[in-house]
C-alpha positions in Angstrom: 80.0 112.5 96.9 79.1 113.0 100.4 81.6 112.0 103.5 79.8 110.8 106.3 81.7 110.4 109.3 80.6 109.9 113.2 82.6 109.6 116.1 80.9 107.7 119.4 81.8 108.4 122.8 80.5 105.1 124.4 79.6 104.4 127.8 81.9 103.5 130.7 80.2 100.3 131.2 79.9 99.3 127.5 81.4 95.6 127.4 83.9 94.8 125.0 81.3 92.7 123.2 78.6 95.0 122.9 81.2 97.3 121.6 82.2 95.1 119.2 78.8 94.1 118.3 77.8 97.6 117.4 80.8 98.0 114.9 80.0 94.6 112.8 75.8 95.4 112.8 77.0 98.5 111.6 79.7 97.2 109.1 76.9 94.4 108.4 74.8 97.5 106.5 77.1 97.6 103.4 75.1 94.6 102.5 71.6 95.7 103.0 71.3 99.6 102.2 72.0 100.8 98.6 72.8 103.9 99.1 75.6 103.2 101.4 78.7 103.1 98.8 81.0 102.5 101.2 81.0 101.7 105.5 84.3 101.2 107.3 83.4 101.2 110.9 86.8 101.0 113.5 88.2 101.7 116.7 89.8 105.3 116.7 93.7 104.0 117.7 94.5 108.2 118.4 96.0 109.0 121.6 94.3 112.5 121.2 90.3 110.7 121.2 89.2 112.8 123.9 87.0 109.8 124.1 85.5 109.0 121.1 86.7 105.5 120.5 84.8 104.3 117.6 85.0 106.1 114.2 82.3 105.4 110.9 83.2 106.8 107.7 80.5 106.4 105.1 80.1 107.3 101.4 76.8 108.5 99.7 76.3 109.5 96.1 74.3 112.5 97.1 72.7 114.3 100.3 69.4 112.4 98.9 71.0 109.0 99.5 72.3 110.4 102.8 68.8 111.7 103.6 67.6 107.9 102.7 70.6 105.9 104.2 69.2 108.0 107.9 65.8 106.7 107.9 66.2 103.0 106.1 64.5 100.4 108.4 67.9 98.9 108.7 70.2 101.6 109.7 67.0 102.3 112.4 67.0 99.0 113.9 70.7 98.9 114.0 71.1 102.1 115.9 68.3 101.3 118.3 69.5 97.6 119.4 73.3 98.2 118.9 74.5 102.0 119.4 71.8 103.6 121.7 71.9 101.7 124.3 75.6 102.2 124.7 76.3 105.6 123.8 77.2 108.1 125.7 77.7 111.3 122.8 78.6 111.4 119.0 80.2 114.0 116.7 79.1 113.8 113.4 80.6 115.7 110.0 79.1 115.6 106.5 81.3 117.0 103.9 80.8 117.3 100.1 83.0 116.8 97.2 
């Protein structure tokens, strides 16, 4: 299995509902994207977030259903109307198990 985890650093100006628009299209792509086992996308509730205030955790089967999951016509659409145009800088760690 393969942990897929992103932290987003949004924009100052990022309304509360484009914020919260971005984490249910995203949420929304358990139902469209096979390889997507698993999607939990929330608001990180640390005091230590040095920023990044919305976490994704995602599980694949495989790096080949990660690799897949990246470019699917959905997950593209939904980053390019809902996260670009509020982000400001993401952390991203893949780990295998």
């Amino acid at each position: 299995m393969i942990n897929h985890t992103v932290l987003f650093k949004l924009k100052e100006e990022a309304s509360e509902d484009q914020i919260q628009g971005m984490i249910d299209a995203l949420q929304a792509l358990s139902g469209e994207i096979d390889e997507l086992k698993e999607i939990q996308v929330k608001k990180n509730i640390s005091d230590r977030s040095q920023g990044y205030t919305v976490i994704l955790f995602s599980l694949f089967e495989d790096k080949v259903a990660l690799d897949r999951y990246q470019v699917h016509p959905a997950h593209v659409e939904v980053v390019g109307a809902n996260v670009k145009p509020i982000l400001e800088s993401l952390v991203v760690a893949d780990i295998e198990y």
